[in-house]
C-alpha positions as CSV (number, residue, x, y, z in Angstrom):
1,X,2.3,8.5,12.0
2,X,4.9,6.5,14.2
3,X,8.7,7.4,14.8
4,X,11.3,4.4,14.6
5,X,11.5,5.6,18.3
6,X,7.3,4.6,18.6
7,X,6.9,8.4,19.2
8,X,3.8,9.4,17.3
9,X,2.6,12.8,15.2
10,X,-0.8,13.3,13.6
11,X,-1.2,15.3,10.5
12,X,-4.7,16.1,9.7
13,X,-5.9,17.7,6.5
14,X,-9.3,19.4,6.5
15,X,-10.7,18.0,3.2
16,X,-14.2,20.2,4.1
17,X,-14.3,23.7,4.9
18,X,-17.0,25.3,7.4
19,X,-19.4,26.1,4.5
20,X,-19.0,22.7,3.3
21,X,-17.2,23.4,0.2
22,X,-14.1,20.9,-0.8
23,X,-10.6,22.4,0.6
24,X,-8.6,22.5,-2.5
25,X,-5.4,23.6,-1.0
26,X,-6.2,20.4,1.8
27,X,-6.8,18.2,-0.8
28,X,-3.9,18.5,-2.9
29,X,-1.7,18.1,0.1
30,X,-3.5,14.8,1.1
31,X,-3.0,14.2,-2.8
32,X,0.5,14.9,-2.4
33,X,1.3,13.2,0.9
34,X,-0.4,10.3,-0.2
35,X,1.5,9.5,-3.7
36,X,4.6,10.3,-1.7
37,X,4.0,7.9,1.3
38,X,2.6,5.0,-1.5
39,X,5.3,6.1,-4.1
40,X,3.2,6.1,-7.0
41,X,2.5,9.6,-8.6
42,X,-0.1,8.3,-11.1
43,X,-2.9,7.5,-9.1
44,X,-6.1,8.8,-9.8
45,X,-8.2,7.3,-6.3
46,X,-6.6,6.7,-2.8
47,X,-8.0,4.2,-0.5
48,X,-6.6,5.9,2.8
49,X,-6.3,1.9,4.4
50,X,-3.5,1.4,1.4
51,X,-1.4,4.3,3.6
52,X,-1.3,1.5,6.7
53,X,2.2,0.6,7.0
54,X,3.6,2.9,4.5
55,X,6.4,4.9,4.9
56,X,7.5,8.8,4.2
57,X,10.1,10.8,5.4
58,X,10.2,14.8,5.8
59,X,12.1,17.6,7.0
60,X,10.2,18.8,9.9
61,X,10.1,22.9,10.4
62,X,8.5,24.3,13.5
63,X,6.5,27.6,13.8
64,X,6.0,29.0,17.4
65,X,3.4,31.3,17.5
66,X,1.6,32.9,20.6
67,X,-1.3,30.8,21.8
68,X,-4.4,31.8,20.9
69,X,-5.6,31.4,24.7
70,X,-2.9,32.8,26.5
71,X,-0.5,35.4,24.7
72,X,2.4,34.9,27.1
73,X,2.5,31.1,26.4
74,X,3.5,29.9,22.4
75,X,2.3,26.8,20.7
76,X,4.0,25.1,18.3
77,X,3.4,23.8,14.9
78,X,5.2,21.1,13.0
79,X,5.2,21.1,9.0
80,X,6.5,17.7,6.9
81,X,8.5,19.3,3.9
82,X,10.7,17.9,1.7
83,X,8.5,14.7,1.6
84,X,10.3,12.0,-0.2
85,X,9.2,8.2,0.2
86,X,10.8,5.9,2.5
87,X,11.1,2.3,2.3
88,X,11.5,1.6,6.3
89,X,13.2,3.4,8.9
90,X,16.7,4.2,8.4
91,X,19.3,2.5,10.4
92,X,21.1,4.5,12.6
93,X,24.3,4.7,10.2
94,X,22.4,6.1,7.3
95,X,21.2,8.7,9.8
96,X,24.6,9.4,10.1
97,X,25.5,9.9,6.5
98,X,22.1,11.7,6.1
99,X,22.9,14.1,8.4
100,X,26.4,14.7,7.2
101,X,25.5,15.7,3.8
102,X,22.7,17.4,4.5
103,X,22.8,21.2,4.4
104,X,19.2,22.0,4.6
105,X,18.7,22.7,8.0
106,X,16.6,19.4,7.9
107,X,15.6,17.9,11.3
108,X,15.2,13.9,12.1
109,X,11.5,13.2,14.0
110,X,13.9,11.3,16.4
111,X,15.6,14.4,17.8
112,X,12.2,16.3,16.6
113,X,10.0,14.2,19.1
114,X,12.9,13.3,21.6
């Protein structure tokens, strides 16, 4: 995914465990990602190329945990909530309007990945 600001963030979705079972809990959130980013909530099939150029937007949460590697160093990991689809990015002013009604706590990517 790409940022108005051309910033980017990868969201992967491990479709197949390590015993090579399907990842139902993966699988539904691709499912659900998906049908948000396309807005259409009736499809039965996904062709991942149909995502290209599609837009979604999310409030972004971070959880800083301590790094596996090094316990005195944290890593930190970004969740999409709140997905909603998005017809483009918004223009700055919308931001602005966004921002003052919103009382979630939500965070902009912009400011996220600024």
């Amino acid at each position: 995914m790409v940022i108005a600001s051309g910033q980017k963030h990868i969201e992967r979705f491990s479709l197949i465990r390590n015993d090579g079972e399907i990842n139902e809990g993966a699988l539904n959130a691709f499912s659900h990602f998906a049908k948000t980013a396309l807005n259409n909530f009736n499809l039965d099939e996904i062709d991942h190329n149909d995502l290209v150029g599609c837009y979604i937007k999310a409030t972004v949460e971070h959880e800083k945990v301590p790094s596996k590697n090094d316990p005195a160093k944290t890593v930190t990991f970004l969740r999409l909530t709140d997905q909603a689809p998005a017809s483009g990015f918004e223009k700055e002013e919308e931001k602005e309007k966004s921002n003052e009604s919103d009382t979630s706590g939500g965070i902009d990517l912009d400011d996220l990945l600024g």
